[in-house]
Each structure stands twice: as structure tokens, then as C-alpha cells.
C-alpha positions in Angstrom: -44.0 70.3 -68.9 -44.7 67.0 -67.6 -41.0 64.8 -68.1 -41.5 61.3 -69.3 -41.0 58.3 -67.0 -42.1 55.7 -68.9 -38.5 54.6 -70.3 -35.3 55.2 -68.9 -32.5 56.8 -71.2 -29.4 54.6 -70.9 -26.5 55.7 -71.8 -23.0 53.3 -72.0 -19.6 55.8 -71.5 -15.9 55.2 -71.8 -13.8 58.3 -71.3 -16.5 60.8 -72.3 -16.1 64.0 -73.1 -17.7 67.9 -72.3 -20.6 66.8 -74.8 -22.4 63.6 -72.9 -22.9 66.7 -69.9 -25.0 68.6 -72.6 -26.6 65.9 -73.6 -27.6 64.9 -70.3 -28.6 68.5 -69.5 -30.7 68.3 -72.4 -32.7 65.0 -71.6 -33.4 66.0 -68.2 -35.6 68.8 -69.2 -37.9 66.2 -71.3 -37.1 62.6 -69.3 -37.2 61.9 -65.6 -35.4 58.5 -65.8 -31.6 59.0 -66.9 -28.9 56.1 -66.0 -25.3 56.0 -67.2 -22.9 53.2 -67.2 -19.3 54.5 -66.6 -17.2 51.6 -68.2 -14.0 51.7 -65.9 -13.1 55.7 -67.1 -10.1 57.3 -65.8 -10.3 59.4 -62.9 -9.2 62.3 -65.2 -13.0 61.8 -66.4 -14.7 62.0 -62.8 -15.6 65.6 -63.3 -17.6 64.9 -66.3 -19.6 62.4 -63.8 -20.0 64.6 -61.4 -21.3 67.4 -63.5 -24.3 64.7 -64.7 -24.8 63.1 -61.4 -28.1 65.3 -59.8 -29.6 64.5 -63.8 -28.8 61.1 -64.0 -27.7 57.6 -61.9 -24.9 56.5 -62.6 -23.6 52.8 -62.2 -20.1 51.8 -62.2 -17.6 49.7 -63.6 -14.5 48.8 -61.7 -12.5 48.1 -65.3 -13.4 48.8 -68.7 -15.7 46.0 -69.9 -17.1 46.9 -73.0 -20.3 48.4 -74.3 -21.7 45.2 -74.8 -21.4 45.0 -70.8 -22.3 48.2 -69.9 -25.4 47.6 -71.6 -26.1 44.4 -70.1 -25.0 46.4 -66.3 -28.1 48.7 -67.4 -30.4 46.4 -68.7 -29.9 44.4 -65.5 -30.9 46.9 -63.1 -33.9 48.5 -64.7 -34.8 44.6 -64.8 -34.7 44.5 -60.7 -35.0 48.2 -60.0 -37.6 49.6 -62.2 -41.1 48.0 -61.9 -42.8 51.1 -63.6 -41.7 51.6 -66.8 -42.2 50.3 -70.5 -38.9 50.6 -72.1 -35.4 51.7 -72.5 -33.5 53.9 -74.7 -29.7 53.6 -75.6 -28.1 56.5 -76.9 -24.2 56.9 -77.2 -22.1 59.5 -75.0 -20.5 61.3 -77.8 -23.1 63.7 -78.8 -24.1 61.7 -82.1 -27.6 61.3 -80.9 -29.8 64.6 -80.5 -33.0 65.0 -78.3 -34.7 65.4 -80.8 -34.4 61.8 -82.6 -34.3 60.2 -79.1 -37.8 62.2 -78.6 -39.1 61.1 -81.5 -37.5 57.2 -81.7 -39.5 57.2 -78.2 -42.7 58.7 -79.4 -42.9 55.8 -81.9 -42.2 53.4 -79.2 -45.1 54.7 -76.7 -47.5 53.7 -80.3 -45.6 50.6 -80.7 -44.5 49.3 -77.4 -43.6 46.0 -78.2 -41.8 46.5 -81.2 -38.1 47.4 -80.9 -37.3 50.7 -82.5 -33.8 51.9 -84.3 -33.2 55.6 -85.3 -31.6 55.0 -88.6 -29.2 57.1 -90.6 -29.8 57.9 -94.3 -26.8 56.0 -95.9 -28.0 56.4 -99.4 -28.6 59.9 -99.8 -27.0 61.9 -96.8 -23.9 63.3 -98.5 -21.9 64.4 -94.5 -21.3 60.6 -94.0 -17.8 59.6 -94.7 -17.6 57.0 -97.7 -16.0 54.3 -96.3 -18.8 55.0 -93.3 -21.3 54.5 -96.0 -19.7 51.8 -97.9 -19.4 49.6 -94.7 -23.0 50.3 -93.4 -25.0 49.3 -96.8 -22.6 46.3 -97.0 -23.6 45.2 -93.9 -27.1 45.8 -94.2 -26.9 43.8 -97.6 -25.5 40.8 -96.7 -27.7 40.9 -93.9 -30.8 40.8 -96.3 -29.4 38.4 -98.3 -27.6 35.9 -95.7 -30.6 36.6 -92.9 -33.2 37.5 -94.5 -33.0 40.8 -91.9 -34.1 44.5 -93.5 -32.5 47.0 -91.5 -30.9 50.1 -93.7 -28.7 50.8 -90.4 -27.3 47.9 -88.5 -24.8 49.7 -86.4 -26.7 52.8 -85.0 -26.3 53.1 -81.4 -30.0 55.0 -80.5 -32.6 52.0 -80.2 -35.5 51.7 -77.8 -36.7 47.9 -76.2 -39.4 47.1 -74.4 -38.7 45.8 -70.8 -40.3 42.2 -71.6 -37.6 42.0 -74.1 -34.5 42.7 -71.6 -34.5 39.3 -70.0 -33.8 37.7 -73.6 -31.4 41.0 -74.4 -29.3 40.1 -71.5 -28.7 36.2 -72.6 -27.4 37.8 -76.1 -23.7 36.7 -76.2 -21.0 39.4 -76.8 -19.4 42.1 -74.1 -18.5 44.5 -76.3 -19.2 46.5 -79.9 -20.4 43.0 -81.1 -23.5 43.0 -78.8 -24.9 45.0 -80.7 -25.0 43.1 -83.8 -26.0 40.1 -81.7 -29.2 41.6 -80.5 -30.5 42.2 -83.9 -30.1 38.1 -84.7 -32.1 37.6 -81.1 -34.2 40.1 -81.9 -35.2 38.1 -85.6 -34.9 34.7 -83.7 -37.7 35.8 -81.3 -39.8 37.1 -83.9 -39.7 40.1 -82.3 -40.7 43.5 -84.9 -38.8 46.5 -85.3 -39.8 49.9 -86.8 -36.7 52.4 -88.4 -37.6 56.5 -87.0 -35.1 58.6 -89.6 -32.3 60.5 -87.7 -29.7 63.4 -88.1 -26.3 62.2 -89.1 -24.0 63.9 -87.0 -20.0 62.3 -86.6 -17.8 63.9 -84.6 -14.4 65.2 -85.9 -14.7 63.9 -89.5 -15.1 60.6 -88.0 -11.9 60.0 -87.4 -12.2 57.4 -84.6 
């Protein structure tokens, strides 16, 4: 099977765990392009690195700076290092996001490839997610309807795809950390650029406890 090159899977980690190397694993059978971001980890988490490093390039943080950073560190160099592709992909490290929904948030991207894309979980009906988890995600998404005039049933998912045209205005977004990625959804309305919602699993790790 012919991999996909036409994105590259980007993935921001802080002190990952045994899951992000079979997630990687996993991507690399279907995607040629894989780059990680490790966000100042510990050198306790060096091994999980190394397990991921013939799969994936890996870019490097001196100090943790935030997701908001790493992704910006990504952005930047598939910017200035890669000329060929389309789009990018950010998944989390945890295991939350399965190649399956990143197959299929990028199969809606290749049909729509200036549109950003946001696998979105099923707050309403999905009876795994926590309640408060819930509660807090269609609060946010109301008040964001009503305050912003933004639709968007899941503004905190982590799995969204962007073209490369849009990264140059991405990396101007203010915000080094989990705010980013809130940010990017007001640029994204402010440059009138569309988004499309691909349904995906709900999966939290350990009850959610974090």
C-alpha cells in the first residue's frame, strides 16, 4: 500500500507514555510524513523517543514550552522544510486519537483542502464521556455560538487538519500553551476561513482523571 505524503502527522508530547510508540507504529504503516515535538521531556522519557525515531522526526525543545509552542515549532518547519505537501495533522501523544479518525479527518481534507477539518466528539449522546467533561465542552461550544457567532460542537479536541497556506496566519495566533488552541479557532473565523466536523471515537484515558 502506497503511504500518504501529502500531510505530515504532527504530533506535540510532554512526558509521553508506552502508547504515543503504538500510535506512531500505527501511522507509519498508512503515512510517510510523521514529526514530533518533544516539549522539554525528562530524560526518563528518552526511550520512548528512541523507540519512534526510524518512524518519525523528531524536533526538540530544550524546556517545556507548552503545546501551544510545540505546535507553532512544527508548524514552523513544515513551513521552511516541506515544499510538497498540502496539509498537517495534529493528533495528541496520549493515545486519544485512533488511525482510524485521523485516516478519515484526512480523507475529508484531501476533498476539502482548504477548509480546516476538526474530528469532533459526540458530547450529546456518547454516554463514556465524564460529565463534567461534557458539561464543560457544550458550555463552551454555547457561549461560543452565542458570544461569536462560531458553530463548533467540540472546541477543545486536539485531532484537526490545516492546510499549509493557513500556517503562516496559525503561527501569528497568540498563546504558547493549551490556549492556542482556542485562539486558532477565533483566527480561523477572522480569516473567513471554513471548517468541516469528521465524527470520532471518544476514548479518555484512565477515567479521565488528568
Amino acid at each position: 500500500m502506497e503511504k500518504n505524503s501529502n500531510v505530515v502527522i504532527l504530533i506535540p508530547a510532554y512526558n509521553p507514555d508506552k502508547k504515543m510508540i503504538s500510535l506512531v507504529k500505527e501511522l507509519a504503516e498508512k503515512f510517510e510524513k510523521i514529526m514530533i515535538v518533544n516539549d522539554g521531556c525528562s530524560e526518563e522519557y528518552n526511550e520512548i523517543f528512541d523507540a519512534v525515531k526510524e518512524q518519525a522526526h523528531i524536533l526538540v525543545h530544550d524546556k517545556n514550552c507548552g503545546k501551544g509552542r510545540a505546535l507553532k515549532t512544527g508548524f514552523e518547519y513544515i513551513v521552511k522544510q516541506e515544499p510538497d505537501v498540502i496539509g498537517v495533522v495534529t493528533a495528541d501523544a496520549d493515545g486519544q486519537h485512533t488511525l482510524t479518525d485521523i485516516s478519515n479527518c484526512v480523507d475529508l481534507f484531501l476533498k476539502n483542502p482548504q477548509k480546516a477539518i476538526f474530528g469532533c466528539r459526540d458530547f450529546k449522546s456518547d454516554t463514556k464521556i465524564p460529565p463534567r467533561s461534557r458539561f464543560g465542552n457544550r458550555l463552551t461550544s454555547r457561549l461560543m455560538k452565542f458570544f461569536c457567532d462560531i458553530v463548533l460542537s467540540d472546541t477543545q479536541t486536539g485531532l484537526r487538519v490545516f492546510s499549509k497556506d493557513s500556517l503562516p496566519g496559525l503561527l501569528q495566533v497568540k498563546g504558547e500553551r493549551y490556549e492556542y488552541e482556542m485562539n486558532c479557532i477565533f483566527h480561523l473565523k477572522d480569516e473567513h476561513i471554513e471548517w468541516e466536523e469528521m465524527p470520532i471515537e471518544v476514548i479518555y484515558i484512565d477515567n479521565n482523571e488528568s
